[in-house]
N, C-alpha and C positions, 0 to 999 in steps of 0.2 A: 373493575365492574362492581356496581354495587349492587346486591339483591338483597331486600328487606322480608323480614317477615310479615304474619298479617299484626302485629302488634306496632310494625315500624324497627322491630331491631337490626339491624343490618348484620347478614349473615356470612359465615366464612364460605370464601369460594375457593375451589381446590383445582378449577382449572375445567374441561372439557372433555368425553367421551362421546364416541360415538359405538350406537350399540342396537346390534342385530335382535328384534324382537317379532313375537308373532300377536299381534294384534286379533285380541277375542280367541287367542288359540289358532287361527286362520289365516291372518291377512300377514305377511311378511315383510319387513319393511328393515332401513337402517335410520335412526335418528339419533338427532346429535344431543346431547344432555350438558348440560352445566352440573358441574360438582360441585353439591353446597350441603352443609348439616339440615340437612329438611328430611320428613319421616318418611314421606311417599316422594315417588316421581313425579313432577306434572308435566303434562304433553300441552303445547299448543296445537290445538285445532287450526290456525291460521296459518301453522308453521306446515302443517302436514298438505295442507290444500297448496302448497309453493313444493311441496312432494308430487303433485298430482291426486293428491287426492279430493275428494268431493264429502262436506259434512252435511247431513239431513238433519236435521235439527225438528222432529215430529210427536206428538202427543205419548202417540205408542212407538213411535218405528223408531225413534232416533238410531243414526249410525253413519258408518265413515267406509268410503268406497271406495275402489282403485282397483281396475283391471277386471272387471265383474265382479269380483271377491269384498266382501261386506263383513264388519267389524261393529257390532250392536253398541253402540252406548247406554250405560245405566243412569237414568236420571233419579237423583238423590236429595233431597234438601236443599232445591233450584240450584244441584253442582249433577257436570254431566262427565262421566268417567268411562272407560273400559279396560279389561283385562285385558293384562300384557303380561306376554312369558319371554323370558328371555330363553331361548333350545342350549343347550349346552352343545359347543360344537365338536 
């Protein structure tokens, strides 16, 4: 598997984890992560909605839904993110 950076350098990959997190503090979920040298985690949006979940994509309201429970996205420098905690089990 190759994953690039945004420069094009192709980066080490260390294999795959899946990892129980709470979405915005609230929404609960398990997603599967690729292990690579990257600073932050990124989540696909596309990957989540093959979760059941639903993205809103809105001026003010951006966020990601599932089971009634809503997960706020922060829109940043046309990049859209939200907080994830991993619960220590």
């Amino acid at each position: 598997m190759n994953i690039r950076d945004v420069s094009g350098k192709i980066l080490n990959v260390y294999g795959t984890r899946c990892a129980r997190v709470l979405l915005d503090g609230t929404v609960d979920t398990v997603i599967p992560f690729i292990v690579a040298d990257v600073t932050r985690p990124i989540v696909s949006l596309g990957k989540l909605t093959k979760q059941d979940f639903s993205a809103h994509l809105e001026r003010q309201t951006s966020r990601v839904e599932r089971g009634g429970r809503r997960a706020s996205l922060v829109i940043r420098h046309n990049a859209s993110y939200f907080d994830v905690l991993i619960p220590a089990d």
